[in-house]
N, CA, C and O atoms as a MOPAC input file, in Angstrom:
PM7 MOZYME 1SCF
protein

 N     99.67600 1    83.45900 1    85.18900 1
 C     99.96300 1    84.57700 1    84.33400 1
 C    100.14500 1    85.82300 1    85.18300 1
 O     99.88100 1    85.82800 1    86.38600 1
 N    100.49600 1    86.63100 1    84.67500 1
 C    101.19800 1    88.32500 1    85.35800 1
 C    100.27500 1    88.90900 1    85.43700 1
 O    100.11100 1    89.75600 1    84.55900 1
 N     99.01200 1    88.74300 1    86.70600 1
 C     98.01000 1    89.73500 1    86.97800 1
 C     98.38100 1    90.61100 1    86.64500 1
 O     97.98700 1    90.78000 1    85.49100 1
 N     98.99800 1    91.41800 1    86.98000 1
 C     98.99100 1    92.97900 1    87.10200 1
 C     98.80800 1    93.52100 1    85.63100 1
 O     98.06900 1    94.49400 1    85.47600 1
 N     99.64400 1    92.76200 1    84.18100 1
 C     99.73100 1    92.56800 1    83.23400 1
 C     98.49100 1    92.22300 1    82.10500 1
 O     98.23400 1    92.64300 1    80.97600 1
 N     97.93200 1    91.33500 1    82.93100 1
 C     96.75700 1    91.00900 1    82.05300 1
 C     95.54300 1    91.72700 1    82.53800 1
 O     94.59200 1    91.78200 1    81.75900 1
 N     95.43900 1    92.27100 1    83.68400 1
 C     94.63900 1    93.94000 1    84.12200 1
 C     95.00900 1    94.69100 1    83.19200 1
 O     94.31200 1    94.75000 1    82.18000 1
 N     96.05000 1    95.36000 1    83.28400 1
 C     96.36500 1    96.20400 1    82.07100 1
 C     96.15700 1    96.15600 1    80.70200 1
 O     96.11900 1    97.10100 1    79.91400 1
 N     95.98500 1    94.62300 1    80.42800 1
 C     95.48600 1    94.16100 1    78.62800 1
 C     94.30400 1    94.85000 1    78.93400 1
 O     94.14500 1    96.04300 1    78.67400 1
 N     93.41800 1    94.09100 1    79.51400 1
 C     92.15000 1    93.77700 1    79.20200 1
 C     91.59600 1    94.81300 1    79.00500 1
 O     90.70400 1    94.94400 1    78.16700 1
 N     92.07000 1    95.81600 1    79.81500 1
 C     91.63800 1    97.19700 1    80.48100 1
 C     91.79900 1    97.93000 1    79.11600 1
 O     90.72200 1    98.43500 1    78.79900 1
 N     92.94900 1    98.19900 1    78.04400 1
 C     93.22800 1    98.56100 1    76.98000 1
 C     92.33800 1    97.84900 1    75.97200 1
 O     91.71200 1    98.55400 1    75.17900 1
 N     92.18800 1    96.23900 1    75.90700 1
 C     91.43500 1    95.84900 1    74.94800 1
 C     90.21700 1    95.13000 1    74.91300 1
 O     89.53600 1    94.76300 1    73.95500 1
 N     90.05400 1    94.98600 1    76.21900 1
 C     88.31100 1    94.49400 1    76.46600 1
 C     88.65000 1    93.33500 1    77.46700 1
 O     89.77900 1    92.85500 1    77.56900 1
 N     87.70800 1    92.98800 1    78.09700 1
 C     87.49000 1    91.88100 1    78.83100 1
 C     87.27500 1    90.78400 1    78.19200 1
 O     87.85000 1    89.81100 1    78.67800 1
 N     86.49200 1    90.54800 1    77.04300 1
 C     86.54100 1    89.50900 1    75.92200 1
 C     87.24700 1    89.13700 1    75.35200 1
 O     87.34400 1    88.02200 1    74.83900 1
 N     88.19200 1    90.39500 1    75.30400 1
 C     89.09400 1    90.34200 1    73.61000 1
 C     90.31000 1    89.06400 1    74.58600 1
 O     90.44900 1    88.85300 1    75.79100 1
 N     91.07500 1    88.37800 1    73.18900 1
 C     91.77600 1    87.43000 1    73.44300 1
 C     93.41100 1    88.10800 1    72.69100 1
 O     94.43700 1    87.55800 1    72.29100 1
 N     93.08300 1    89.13200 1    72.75500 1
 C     94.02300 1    89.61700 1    72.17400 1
 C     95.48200 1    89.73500 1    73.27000 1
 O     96.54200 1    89.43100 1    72.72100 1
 N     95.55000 1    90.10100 1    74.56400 1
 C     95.94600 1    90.21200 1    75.60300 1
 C     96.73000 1    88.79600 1    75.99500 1
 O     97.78900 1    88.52300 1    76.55900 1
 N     95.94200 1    88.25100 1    75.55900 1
 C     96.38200 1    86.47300 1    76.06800 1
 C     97.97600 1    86.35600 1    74.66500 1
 O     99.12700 1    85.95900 1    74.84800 1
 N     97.23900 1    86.94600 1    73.26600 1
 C     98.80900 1    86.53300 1    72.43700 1
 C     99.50800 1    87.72800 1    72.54300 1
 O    100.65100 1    87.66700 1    72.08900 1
 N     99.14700 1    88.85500 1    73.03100 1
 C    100.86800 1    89.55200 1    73.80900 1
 C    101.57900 1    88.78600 1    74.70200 1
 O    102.80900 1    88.74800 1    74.69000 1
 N    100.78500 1    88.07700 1    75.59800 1
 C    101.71000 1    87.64400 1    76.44800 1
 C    102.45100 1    86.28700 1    76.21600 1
 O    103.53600 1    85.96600 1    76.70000 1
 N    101.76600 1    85.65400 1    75.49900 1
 C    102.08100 1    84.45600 1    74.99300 1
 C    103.64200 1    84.85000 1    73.66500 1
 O    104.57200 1    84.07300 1    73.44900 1
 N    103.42700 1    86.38700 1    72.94200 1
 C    104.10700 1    86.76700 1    72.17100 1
 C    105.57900 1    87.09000 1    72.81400 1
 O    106.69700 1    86.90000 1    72.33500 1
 N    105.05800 1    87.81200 1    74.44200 1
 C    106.44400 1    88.72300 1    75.46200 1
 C    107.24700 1    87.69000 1    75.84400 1
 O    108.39500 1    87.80300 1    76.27200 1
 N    106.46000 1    86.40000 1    75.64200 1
 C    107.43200 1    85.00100 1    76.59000 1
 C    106.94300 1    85.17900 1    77.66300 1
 O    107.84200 1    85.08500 1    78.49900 1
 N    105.70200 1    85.45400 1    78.26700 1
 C    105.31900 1    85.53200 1    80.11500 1
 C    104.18400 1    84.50400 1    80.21300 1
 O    103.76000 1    84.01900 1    81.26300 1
 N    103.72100 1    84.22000 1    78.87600 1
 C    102.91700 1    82.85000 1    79.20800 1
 C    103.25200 1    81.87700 1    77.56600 1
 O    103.52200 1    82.28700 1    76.43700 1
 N    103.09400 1    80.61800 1    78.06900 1
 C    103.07700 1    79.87600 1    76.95900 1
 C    101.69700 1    79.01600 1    76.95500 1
 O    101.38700 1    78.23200 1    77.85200 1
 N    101.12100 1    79.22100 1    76.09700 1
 C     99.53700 1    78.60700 1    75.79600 1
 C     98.78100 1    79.43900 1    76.81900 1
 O     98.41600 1    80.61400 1    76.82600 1
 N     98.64900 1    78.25500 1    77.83400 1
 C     97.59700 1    78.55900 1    79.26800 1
 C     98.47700 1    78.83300 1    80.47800 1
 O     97.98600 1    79.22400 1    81.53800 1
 N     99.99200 1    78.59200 1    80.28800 1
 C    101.15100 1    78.34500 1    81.73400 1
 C    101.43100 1    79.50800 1    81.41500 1
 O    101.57800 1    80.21500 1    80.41800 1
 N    101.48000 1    79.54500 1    82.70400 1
 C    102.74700 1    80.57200 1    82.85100 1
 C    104.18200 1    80.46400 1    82.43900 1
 O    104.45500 1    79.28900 1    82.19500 1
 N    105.29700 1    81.35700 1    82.25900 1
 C    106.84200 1    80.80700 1    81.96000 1
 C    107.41500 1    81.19800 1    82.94700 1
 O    106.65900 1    81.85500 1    83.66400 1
 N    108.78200 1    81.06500 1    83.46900 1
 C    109.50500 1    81.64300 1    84.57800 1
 C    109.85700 1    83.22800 1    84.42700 1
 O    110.04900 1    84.08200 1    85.29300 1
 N    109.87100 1    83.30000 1    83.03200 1
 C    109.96700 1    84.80700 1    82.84900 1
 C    108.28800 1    85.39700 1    83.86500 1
 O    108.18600 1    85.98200 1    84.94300 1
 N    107.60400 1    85.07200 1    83.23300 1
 C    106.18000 1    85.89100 1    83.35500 1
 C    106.26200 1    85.28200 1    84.89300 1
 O    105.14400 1    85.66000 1    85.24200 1
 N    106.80100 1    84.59300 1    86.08800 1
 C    106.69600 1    84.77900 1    87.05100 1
 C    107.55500 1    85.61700 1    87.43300 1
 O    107.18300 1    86.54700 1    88.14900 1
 N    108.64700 1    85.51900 1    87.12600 1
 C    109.56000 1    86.72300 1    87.38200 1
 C    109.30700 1    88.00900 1    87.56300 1
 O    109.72700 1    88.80400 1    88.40300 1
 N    108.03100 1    88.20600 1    86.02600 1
 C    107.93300 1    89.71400 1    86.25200 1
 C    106.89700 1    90.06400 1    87.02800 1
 O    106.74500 1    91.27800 1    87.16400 1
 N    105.57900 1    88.83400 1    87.98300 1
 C    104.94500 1    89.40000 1    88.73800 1
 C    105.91800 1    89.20200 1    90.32700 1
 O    105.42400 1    89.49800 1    91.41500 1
 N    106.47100 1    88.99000 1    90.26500 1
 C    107.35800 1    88.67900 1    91.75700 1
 C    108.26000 1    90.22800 1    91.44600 1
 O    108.40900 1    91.07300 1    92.33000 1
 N    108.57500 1    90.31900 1    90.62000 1
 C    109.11200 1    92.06300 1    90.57700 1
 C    108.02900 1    92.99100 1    90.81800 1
 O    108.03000 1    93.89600 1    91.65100 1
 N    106.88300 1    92.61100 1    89.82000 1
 C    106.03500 1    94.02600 1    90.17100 1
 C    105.25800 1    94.31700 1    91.78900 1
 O    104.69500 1    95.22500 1    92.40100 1
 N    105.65900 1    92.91800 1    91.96400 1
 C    104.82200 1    92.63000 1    93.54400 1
 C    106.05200 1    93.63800 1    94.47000 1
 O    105.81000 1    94.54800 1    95.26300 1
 N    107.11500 1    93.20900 1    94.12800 1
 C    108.33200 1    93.75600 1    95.40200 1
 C    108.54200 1    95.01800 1    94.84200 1
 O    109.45500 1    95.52600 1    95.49300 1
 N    108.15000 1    95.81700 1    93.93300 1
 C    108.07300 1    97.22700 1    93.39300 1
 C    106.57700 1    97.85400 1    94.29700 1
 O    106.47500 1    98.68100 1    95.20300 1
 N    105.83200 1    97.24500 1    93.75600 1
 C    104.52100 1    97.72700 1    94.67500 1
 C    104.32100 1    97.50300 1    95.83000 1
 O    103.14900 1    97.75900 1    96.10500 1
 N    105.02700 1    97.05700 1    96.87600 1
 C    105.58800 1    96.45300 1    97.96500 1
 C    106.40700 1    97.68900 1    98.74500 1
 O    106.22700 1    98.00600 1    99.92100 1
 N    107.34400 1    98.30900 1    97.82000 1
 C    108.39400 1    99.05400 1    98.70600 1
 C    107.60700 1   100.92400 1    97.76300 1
 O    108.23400 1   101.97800 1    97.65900 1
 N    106.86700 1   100.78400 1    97.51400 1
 C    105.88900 1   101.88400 1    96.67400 1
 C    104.84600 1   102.30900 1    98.34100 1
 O    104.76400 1   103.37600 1    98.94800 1
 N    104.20800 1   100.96400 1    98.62400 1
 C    103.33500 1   100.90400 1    99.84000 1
 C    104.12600 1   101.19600 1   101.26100 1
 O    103.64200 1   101.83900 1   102.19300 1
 N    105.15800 1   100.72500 1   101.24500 1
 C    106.30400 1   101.25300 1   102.29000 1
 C    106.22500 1   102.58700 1   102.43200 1
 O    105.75300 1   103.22900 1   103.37100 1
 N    106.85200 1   103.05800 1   101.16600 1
 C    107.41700 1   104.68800 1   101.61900 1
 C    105.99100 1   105.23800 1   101.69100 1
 O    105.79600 1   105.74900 1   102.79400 1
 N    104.99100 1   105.29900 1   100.92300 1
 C    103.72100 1   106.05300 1   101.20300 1
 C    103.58700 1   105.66400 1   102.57700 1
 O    102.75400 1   106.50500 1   102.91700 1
 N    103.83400 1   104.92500 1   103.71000 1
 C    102.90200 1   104.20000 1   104.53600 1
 C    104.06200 1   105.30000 1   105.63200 1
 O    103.60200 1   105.85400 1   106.63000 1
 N    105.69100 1   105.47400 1   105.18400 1
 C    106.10700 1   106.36200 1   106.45800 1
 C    106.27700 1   107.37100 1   105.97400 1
 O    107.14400 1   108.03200 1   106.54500 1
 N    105.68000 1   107.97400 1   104.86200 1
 C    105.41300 1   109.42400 1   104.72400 1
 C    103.86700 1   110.05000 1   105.29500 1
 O    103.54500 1   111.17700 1   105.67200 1
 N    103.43800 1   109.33600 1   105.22400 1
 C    101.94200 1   109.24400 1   106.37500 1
 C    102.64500 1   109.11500 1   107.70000 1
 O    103.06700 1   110.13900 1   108.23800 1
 N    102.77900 1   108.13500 1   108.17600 1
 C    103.67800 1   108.33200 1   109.50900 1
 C    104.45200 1   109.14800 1   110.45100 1
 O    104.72300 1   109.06900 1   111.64900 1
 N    104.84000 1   110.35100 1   109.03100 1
 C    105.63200 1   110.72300 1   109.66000 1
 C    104.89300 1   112.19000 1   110.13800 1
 O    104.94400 1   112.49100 1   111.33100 1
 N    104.34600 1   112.90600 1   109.36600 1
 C    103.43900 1   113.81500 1   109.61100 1
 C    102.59000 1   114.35800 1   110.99900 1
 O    101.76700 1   115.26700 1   110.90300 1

């Protein structure tokens, strides 16, 4: 499932709540307990977004 995604549920609706699990199951990023290719898709995006996020912070430090 889309760490970054289901941080963000839980965080909004509790660590218990199961509510988080049927958004995602609702968005198409998981089906039951799997994951779907969508919902890998969108952590392989948020990874290469937060990826080139850590870049530029890393040579704006650098450059100073």
């Amino acid at each position: 499932m889309p760490k970054f995604l289901e941080k963000q549920l839980k965080k909004e609706y509790g660590a218990k709540s199961d509510i988080p699990y049927k958004i995602m199951n609702k968005m198409g990023a998981m089906h039951g307990s799997k994951i779907t290719a969508k919902g890998m898709a969108m952590e392989k995006k948020h990874e290469s977004d937060m990826n080139k996020v850590h870049a530029s912070a890393v040579r704006r430090i650098s450059k100073k």
